[in-house]
C-alpha positions in Angstrom: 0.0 0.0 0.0 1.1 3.4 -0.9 2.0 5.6 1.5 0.0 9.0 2.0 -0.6 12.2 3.4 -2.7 15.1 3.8 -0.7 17.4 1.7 -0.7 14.7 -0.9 -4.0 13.9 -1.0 -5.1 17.5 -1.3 -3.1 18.2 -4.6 -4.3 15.0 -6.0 -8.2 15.4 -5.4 -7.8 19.5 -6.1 -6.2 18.3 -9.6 -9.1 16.3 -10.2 -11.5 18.5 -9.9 -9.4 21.4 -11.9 -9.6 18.8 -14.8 -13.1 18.0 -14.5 -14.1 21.6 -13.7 -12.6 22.7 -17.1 -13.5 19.6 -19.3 -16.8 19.9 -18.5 -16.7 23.8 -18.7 -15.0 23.3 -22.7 -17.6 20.5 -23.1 -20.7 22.6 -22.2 -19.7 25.3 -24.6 -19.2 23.5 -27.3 -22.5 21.7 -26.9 -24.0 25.4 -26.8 -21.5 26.2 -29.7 -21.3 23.7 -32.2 -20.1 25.3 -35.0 -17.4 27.0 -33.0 -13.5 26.5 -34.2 -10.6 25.3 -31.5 -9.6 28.5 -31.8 -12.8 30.2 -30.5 -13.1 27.9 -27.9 -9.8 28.9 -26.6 -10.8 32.4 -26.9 -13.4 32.0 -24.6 -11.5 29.7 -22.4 -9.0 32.8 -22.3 -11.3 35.5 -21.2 -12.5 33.6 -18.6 -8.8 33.2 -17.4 -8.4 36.7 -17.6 -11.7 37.4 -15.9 -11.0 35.2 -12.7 -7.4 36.4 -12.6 -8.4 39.7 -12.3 -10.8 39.0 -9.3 -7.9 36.9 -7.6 -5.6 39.8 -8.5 -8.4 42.3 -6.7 -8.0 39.7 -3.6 -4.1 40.2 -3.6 -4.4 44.0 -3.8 -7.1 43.6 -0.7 -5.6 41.4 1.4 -2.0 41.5 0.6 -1.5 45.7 0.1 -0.1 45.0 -3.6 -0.8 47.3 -6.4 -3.3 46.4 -9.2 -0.4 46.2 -11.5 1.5 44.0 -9.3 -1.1 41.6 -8.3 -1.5 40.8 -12.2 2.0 41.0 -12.7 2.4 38.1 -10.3 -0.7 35.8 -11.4 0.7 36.5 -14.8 4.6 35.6 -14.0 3.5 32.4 -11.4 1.0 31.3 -13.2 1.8 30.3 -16.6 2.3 26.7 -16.7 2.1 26.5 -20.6 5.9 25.2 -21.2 5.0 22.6 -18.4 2.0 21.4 -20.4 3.9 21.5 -22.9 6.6 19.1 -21.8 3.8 16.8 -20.9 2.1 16.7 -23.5 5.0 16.0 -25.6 5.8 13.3 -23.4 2.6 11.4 -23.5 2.3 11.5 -27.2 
C-alpha cells in the first residue's frame, strides 16, 4: 500500500476536480456552440482566465497591500504553466 498524506491527497483530489471543472466547462460550450472552431473555444476559455485572474488579483491588492499592477504581474509571471503542459504533453504523445 502506498504511503500517504494530507498534503498529498489535497493536490491529487484538487487536480481532479481542476480537470473536470474545465473539461466539463470546454464541453458545455461547445455543446452550446457547435459550429465553434478550436480557436474560438480557446478564446473564450482565455477571457474567462483573464476574468478570474483579475478578481484573484483584486484579492491580492485587498488582502496582501499590492498594487493592481502588481497583483496581475504576479498571477501572470506564477501562473503560466504553458511550457509545463507542454513538456507533458509531448511526453505522452
Amino acid at each position: 500500500m502506498t504511503r500517504r498524506n494530507a498534503t498529498q491527497d489535497f493536490v491529487t483530489r484538487n487536480q481532479a476536480m481542476m480537470h473536470m471543472y474545465c473539461h466539463q466547462w470546454a464541453a458545455t460550450w461547445l455543446e452550446l456552440h457547435p459550429e465553434a472552431t478550436a480557436a474560438e473555444l480557446v478564446q473564450f476559455l482565455e477571457q474567462q482566465a483573464h476574468k478570474a485572474q483579475v478578481a484573484a488579483a483584486e484579492v491580492d491588492v485587498a488582502r496582501e497591500g499590492m498594487t493592481m499592477d502588481e497583483a496581475m504581474a504576479f498571477w501572470t509571471r506564477e501562473h503560466d504553466y504553458r511550457d509545463m503542459m507542454r513538456r507533458e504533453l509531448s511526453a505522452s504523445g
